[in-house]
C-alpha positions in Angstrom: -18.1 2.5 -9.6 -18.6 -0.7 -8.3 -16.3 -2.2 -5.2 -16.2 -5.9 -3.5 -18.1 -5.6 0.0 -16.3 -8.4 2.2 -19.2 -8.1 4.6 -21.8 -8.7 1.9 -19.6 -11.0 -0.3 -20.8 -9.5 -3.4 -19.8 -6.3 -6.0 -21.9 -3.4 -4.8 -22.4 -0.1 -6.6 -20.4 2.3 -4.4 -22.5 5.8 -3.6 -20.9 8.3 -1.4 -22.7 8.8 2.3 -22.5 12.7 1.3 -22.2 13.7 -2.0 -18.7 14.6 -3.0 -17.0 12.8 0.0 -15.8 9.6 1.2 -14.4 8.7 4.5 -11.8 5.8 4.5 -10.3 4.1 7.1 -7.2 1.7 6.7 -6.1 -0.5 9.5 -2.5 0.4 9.3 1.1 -0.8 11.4 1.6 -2.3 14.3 5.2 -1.2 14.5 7.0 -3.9 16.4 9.5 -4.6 13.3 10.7 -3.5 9.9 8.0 -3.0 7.5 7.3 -5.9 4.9 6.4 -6.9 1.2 2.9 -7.4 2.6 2.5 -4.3 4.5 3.0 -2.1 1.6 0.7 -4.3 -0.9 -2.4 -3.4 1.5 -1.0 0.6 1.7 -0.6 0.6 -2.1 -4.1 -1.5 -2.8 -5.8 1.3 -0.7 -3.6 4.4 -2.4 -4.5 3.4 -5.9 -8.2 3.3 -4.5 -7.8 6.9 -3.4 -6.0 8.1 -6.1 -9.0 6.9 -8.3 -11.3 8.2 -6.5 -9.8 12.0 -6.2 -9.5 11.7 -10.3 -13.1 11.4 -10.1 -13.3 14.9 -8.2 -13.8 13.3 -4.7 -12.3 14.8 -2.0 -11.0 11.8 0.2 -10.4 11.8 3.6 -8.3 8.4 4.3 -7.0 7.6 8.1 -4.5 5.1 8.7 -3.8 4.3 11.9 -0.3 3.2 14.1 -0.8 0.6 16.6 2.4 1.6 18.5 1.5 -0.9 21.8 0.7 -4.0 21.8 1.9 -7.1 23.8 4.7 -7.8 20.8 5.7 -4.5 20.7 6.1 -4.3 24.7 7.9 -8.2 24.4 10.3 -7.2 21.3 11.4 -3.9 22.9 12.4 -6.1 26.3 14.5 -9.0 24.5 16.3 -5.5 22.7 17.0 -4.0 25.8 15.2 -0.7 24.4 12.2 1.5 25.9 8.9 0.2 24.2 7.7 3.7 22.7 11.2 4.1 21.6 10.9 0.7 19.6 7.9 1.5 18.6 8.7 5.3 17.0 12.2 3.5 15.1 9.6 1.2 13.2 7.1 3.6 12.6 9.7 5.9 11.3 10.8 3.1 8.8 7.0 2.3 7.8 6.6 5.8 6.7 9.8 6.2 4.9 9.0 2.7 3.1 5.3 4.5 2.2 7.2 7.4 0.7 9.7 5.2 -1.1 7.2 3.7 -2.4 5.1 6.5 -3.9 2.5 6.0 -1.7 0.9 9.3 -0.5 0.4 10.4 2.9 -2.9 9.9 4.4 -5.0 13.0 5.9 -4.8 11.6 9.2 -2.2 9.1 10.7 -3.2 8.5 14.4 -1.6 6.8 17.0 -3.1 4.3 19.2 -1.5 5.9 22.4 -2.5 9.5 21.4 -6.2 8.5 21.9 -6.5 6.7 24.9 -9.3 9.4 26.2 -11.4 8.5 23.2 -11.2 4.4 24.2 -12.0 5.1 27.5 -15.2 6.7 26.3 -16.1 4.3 24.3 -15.6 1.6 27.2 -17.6 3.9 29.4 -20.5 4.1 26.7 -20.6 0.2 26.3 -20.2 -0.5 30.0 -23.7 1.9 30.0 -25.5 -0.1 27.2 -25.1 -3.6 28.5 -22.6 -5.2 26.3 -19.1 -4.7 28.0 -18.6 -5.6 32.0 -15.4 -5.1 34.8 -13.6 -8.2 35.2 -10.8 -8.0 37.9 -9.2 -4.7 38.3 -7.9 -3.3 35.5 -9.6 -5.6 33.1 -13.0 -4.4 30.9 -14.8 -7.3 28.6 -16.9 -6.7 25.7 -19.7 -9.1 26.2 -20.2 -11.0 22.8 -23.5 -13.0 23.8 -25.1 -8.8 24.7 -24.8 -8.0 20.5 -27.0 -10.4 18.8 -25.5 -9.1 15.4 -21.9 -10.6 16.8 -20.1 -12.8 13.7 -22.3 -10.8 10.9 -18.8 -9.6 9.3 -17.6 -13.1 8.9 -20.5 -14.9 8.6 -20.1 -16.9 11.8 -22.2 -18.3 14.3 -21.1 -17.3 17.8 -21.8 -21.1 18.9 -19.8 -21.9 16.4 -16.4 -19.7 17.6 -13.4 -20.6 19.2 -11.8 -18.0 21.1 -8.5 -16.7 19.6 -7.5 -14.2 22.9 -6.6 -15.7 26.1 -8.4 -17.5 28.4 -8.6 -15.6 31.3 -10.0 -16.6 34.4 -12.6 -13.1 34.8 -14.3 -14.2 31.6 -17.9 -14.6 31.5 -17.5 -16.1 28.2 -13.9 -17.6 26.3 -14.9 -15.4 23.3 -15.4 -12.3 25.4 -12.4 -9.8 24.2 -11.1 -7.4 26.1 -11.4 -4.0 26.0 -8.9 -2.6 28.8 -6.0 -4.8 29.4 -4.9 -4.4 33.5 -1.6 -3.9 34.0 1.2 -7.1 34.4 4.0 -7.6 36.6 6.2 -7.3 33.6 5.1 -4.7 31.9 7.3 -1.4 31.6 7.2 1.8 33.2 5.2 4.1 31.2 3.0 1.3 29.3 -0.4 1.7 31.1 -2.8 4.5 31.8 -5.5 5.4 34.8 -9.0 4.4 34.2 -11.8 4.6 36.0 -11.2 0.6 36.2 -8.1 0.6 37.4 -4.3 0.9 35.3 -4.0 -1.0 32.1 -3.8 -0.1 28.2 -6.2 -1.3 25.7 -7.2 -3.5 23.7 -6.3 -4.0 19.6 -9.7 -3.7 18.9 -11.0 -0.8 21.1 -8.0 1.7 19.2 -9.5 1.3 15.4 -13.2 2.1 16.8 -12.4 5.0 18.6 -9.8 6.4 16.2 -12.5 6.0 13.1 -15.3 7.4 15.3 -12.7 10.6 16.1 -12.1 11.6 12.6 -14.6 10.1 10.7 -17.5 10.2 12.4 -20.4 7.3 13.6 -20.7 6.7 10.2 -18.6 6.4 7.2 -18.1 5.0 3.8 -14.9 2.6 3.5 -13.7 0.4 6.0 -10.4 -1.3 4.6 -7.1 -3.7 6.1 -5.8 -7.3 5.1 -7.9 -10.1 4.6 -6.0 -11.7 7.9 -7.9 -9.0 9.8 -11.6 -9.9 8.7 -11.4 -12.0 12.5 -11.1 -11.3 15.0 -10.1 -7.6 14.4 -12.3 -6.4 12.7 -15.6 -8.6 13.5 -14.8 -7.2 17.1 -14.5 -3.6 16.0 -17.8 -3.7 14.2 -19.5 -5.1 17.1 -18.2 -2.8 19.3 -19.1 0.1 17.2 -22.3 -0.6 16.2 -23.0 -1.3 20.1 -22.2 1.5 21.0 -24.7 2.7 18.5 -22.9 4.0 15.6 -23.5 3.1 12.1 -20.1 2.3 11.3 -18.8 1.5 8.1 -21.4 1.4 5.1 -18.7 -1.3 3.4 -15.8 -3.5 4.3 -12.4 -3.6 1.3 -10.0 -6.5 2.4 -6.8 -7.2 0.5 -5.3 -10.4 0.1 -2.4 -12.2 1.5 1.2 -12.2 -0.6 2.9 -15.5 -0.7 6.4 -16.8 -0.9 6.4 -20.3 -2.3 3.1 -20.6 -1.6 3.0 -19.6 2.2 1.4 -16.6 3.3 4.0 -13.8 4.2 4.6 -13.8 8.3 7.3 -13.5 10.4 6.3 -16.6 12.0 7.2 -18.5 9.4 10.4 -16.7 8.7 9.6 -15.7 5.0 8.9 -12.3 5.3 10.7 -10.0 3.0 11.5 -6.3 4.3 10.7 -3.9 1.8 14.8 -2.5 2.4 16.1 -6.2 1.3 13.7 -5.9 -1.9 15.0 -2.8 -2.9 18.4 -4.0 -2.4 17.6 -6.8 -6.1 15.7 -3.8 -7.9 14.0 -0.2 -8.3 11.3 1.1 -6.0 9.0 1.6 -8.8 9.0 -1.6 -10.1 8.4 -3.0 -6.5 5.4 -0.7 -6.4 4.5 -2.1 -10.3 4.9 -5.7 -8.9 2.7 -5.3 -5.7 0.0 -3.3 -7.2 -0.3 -5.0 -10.8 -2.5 -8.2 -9.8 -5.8 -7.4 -8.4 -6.4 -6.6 -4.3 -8.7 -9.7 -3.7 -6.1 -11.8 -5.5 -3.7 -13.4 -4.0 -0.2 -12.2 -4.6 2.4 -14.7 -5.0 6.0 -12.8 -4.6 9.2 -14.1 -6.3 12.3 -12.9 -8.2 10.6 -14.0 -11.5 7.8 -11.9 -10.7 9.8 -8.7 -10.1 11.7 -9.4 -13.0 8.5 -9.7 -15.2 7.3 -6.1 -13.5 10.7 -4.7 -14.2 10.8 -6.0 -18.0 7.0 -4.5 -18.1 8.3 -1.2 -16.3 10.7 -0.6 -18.5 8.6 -1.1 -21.9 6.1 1.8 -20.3 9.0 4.2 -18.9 10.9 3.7 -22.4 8.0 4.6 -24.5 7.4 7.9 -22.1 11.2 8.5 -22.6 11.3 8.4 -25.9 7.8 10.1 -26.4 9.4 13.1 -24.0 12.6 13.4 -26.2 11.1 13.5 -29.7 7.6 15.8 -28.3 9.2 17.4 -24.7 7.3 16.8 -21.9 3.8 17.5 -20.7 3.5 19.4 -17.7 1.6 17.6 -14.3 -0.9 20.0 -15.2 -1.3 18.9 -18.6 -1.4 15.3 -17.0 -4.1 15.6 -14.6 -6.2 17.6 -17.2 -6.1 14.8 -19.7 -9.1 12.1 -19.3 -8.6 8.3 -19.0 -9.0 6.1 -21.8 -13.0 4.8 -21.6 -11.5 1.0 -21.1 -8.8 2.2 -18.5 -11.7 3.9 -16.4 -14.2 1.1 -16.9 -11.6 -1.2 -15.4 -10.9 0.9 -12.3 -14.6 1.1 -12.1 -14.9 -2.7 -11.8 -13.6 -3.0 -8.5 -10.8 -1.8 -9.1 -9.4 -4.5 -11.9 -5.6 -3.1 -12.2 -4.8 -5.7 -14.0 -7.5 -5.2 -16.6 -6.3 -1.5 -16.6 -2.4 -2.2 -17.0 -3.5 -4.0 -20.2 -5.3 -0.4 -21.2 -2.0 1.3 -20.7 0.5 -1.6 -23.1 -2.0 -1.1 -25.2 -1.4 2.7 -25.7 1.9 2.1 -25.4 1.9 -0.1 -28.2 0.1 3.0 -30.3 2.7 5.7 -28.7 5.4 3.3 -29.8 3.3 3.2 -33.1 3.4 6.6 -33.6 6.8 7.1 -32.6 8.4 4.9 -35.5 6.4 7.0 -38.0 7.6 10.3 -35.7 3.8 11.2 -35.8 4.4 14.0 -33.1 0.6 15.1 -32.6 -0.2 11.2 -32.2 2.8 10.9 -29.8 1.7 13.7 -27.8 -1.6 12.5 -27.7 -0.5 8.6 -26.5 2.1 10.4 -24.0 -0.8 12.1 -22.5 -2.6 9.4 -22.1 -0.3 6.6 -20.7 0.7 9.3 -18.3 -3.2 10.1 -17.0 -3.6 6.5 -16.2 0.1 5.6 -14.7 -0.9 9.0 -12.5 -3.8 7.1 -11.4 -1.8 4.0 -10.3 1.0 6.0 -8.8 4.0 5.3 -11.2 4.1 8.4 -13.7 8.1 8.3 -14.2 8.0 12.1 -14.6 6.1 12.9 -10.9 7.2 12.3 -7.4 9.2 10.6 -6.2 10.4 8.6 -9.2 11.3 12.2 -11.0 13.0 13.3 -7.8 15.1 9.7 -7.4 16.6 10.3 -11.2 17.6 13.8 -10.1 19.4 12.6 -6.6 21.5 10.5 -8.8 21.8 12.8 -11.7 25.3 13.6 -11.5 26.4 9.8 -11.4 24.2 9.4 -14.5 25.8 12.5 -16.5 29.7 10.7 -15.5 27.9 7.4 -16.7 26.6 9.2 -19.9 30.5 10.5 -20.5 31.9 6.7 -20.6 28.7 4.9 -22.7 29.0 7.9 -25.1 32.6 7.4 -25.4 32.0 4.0 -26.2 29.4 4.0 -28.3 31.1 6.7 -30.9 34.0 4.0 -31.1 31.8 1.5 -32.2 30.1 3.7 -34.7 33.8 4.5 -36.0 34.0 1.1 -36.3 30.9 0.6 -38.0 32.1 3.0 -40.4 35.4 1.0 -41.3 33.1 -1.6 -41.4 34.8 -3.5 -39.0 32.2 -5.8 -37.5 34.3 -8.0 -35.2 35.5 -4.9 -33.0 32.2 -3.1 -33.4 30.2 -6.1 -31.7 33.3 -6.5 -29.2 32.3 -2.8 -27.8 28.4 -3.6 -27.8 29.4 -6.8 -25.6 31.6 -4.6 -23.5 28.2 -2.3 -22.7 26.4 -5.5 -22.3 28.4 -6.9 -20.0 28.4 -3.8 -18.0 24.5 -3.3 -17.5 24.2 -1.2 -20.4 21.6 -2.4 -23.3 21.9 -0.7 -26.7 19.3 0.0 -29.0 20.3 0.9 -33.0 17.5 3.1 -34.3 17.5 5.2 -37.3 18.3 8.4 -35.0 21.6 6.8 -33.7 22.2 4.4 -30.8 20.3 4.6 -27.5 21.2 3.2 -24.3 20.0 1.9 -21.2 20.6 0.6 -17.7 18.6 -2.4 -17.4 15.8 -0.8 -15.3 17.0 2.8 -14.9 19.1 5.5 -16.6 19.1 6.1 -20.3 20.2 8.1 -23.4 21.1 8.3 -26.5 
């Protein structure tokens, strides 16, 4: 396997620190609002990645973090009227039931910036000791930029040539000195700051991600990953302040790019983003999930009702075929699934950084054979493409017969059965009027359907029928 490194800028080959492992960490929410379009490409990007890499017989150890202080969540929470760690736990709460919506699996650790504030305090205490952080006024604690030689490696900046993108304080021995340990303001809330051998305050952004990845992954580990908007300053300042502090860090750096609406990056400064909940409202989870995972992670993304129409039209081709494969073969257990290999072309894409796109084109293609197979009711061939769409759609999240897409068809299972009732009633009318040949009343009832949602399929075992995008029969 072979994955981008940000920090190098070029493909490496990707070998495990210790064989049969790999340690990921994903910058994950700061939860000062309703989770986005954009949050959940980066959480998907990085579930496909670890969903590869356990096919492969890895066991995976991915930690996302929650940022659940920082100044907007402290300034959001005080225009509401509402405690901050009360703000902060409603949007978490909505993050992770937009992850599970979405099919994307829980990580093995999810920790929370203010559950680790001992950790941060001994990182500070280890960096004050090695020369490259200093006390400010009380309260506030500096990492020292000019101390770390190595500082703008990540980005491939020259310090002299950086701008600082924090504030300007006044205790500053330098404008691009960021701060470790925040003192306390005036205006802060009860409740938001902690007691440090420097006086009260909370931390920094940057200090949270370097402790929490040292906690549960150790000094070194394999995968750092996060947003391409992170590259700087968050994560140039975590590396620095990691590998001050004298740990290896991360052996590479994954960054995902932006999505766009109308060609501006998504941001709630610019009052385009689109909550994942408002999506949902125009279309299926799954084919949200198709549309955000479908184009490549480096690429960028560019998000509009065309393009979710194009993933839903390309959803339903692959959830049709595996429908149809299901009702003429029965379906193949998860077991079965998981036991069957990948297609040589579907793995050698994954393999190449991770080239869904290249992969997706794998799976139409065996679609295209299943469907093949399926006109000449070939059932060994049918079982064979079933189990084989199904491996690779495993690997990218969206098997329609495993969790949670399975489980949404049963929560709305009796709805469907009541809808089943009225399209069947409909469609044996039209076939009596087929009969009596009369054509006129016969297209009437398919336009009816039509009108209604409901597409309609002749074949030569009958009529089937479909929702556009979800329920279907025959």
């Amino acid at each position: 396997m072979r994955l981008y490194d940000s920090a190098t800028r070029e493909v490496r080959d990707f070998v495990p620190r210790e064989s049969g492992r790999v340690g990921i960490y994903l910058c994950g929410a700061t939860v000062q609002g309703a989770p986005h379009i954009g949050h959940l490409r980066s959480a998907i990007a990085f579930d496909i990645l670890t969903r590869w890499l356990s096919r492969n017989g890895l066991d995976v150890t991915l930690v996302r973090n929650v940022t659940d202080i920082d100044d907007k969540i402290l300034t959001k929470s005080a225009e509401a009227g509402v405690p901050w760690w009360a703000w902060a736990h409603r949007f978490e709460r909505e993050f992770n039931r937009a992850y599970e919506i979405l099919g994307v699996a829980p990580p093995a650790y999810e920790p929370r910036a203010t559950g680790h504030v001992t950790e941060m305090a001994e990182l500070i205490t280890l960096l004050l000791e090695r020369g490259h952080a200093y006390v400010g006024d009380e309260g506030n604690v500096y990492f020292d930029v000019r101390s770390w030689g190595k500082y703008g490696e990540l980005t491939h900046q020259l310090l002299e040539n950086l701008s600082t993108v924090e504030d300007e304080a006044s205790d500053k021995r330098d404008p691009r000195d960021f701060a470790l340990w925040k003192a306390t303001k005036e205006t802060d809330p009860d409740g938001a700051s902690w007691p440090t051998p420097w006086g009260r305050g909370r931390p920094g952004w940057h200090l949270e991600c370097s402790a929490m990845a040292h906690k549960y992954l150790g000094e070194s580990f394999d995968i750092h990953g996060g947003g391409i908007d992170l590259r700087f300053p968050h994560h140039e300042n975590e590396q620095a302040q990691s590998q001050a502090a004298g740990w290896g860090f991360t052996n590479l750096w994954m960054h995902n790019a932006w999505v766009t609406v109308g060609g501006e990056k998504m941001s709630k400064s610019l009052g385009n983003s689109l909550t994942v909940d408002a999506v949902l409202e125009r279309g299926e989870a799954v084919v949200l999930r198709y549309a955000l995972g479908a184009v490549h992670y480096r690429s960028t993304l560019e998000f509009s009702d065309t393009s979710l129409d194009e993933s839903g039209a390309a959803w339903e081709r692959i959830s049709g075929f595996v429908q149809r494969a299901v009702e003429l073969v029965g379906a193949l257990t998860l077991e079965e699934v998981a036991g069957t290999e990948v297609p040589e072309a579907f793995a050698a894409a994954m393999d190449d950084d991770l080239n869904v796109s290249a992969a997706l084109a794998v799976v139409h293609e065996h679609v295209t054979t299943g469907n093949t197979a399926l006109a000449a009711q070939d059932q060994a061939q049918v079982r064979t493409a079933q189990a084989q769409v199904r491996t690779m759609l495993d690997v990218l999240g969206i098997d329609p017969l495993a969790q949670p897409w399975v489980g949404e068809r049963a929560a709305d299972g009796a709805a469907e059965q009541a809808l089943g009732v009225l399209v069947q009633a409909v469609l044996s009318e039209r076939v009596q009027a087929r009969a009596e040949k009369d054509w006129a009343r016969a297209d009437a009832l398919r336009d009816r359907l039509t009108a209604a949602g409901i597409v309609v399929e002749d074949s030569p075992g009958g009529a089937r029928w479909s929702v556009k995008g979800g329920t279907s029969g025959r």
